[in-house]
N, C-alpha and C positions, 0 to 999 in steps of 0.2 A: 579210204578213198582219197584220193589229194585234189588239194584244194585248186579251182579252175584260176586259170592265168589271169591276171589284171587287165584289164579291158584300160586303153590311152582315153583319159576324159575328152567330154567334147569341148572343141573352141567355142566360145559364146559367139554370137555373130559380132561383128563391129559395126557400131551406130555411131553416127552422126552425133554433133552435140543439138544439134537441135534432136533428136530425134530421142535422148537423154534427158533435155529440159521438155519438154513435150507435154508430160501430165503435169506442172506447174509453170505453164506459162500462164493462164490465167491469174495465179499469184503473184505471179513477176510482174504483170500486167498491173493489179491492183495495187501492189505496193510503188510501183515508178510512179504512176496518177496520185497516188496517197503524197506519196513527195512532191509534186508538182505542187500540188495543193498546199503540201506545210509550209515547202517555201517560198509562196510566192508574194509577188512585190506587188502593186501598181501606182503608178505615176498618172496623179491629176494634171488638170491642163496649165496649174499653177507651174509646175515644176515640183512641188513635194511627193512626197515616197509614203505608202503606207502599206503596212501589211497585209496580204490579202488570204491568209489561214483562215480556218474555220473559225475558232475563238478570234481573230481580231473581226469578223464580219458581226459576230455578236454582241463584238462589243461595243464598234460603229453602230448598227442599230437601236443599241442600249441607249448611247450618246444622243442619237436622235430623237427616240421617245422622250428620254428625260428634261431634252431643250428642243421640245415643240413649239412651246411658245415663241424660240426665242426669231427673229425675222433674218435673212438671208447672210445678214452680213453681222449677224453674233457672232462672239469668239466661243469658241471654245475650246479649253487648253486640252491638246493632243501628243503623246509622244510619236512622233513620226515614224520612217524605218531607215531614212536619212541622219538622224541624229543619235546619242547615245540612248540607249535605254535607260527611259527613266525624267532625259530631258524632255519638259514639256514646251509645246514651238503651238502660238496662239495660230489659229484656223478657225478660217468660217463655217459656219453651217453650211451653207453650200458646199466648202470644199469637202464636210464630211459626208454629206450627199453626193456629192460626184465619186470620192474613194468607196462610198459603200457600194453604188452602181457600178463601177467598174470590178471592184473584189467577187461581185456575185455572179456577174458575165463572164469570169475569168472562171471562177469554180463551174456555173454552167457549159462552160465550154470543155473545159477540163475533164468534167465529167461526161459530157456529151447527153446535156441535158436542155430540148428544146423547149 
């Protein structure tokens, strides 16, 4: 019996790239928000820069619990996100009060967390 003729495959339809990224845009999503988060800055009213990632807000907090005692205008030796890593730049406990309150308002926002 001979064999039946080959049938011309079918075109796949054409999509869109959105219509491509479609079932990973919620990851695309969580990773851009992930990076806003890892990189982000914020500037106190001083004018200094501090980190506002997840570990540096941890570590602000860290800083605070450990120098409760200490009153408004204690130092406490910080590496900033203005200077090199590693250089320590003396701040107040307020100033590290004000960088933890802004770094967490950033990340709640960021993550659209009321």
């Amino acid at each position: 019996e001979p064999k039946p003729l080959p049938t011309a495959p079918e075109r796949p339809a054409i999509r869109t790239v959105g219509e491509v990224l479609e079932p990973y845009k919620v990851t695309i999503f969580k990773l851009e928000r992930q990076s806003q988060i890892d990189n982000a800055i914020v500037e106190i009213s001083t004018g200094k820069k501090f980190d506002a990632d997840e570990l540096s807000i941890t570590r602000l907090a860290n800083a605070l619990i450990k120098h409760w005692q200490l009153d408004e205008s204690g130092i406490i030796p910080w590496s900033t996100a203005d200077v090199a890593t590693g250089v320590m730049v003396p701040c107040t406990k307020a100033e590290i009060v004000e960088a933890h309150s802004l770094a967490t308002d950033h990340f709640a926002t960021t993550w659209g967390i009321e």
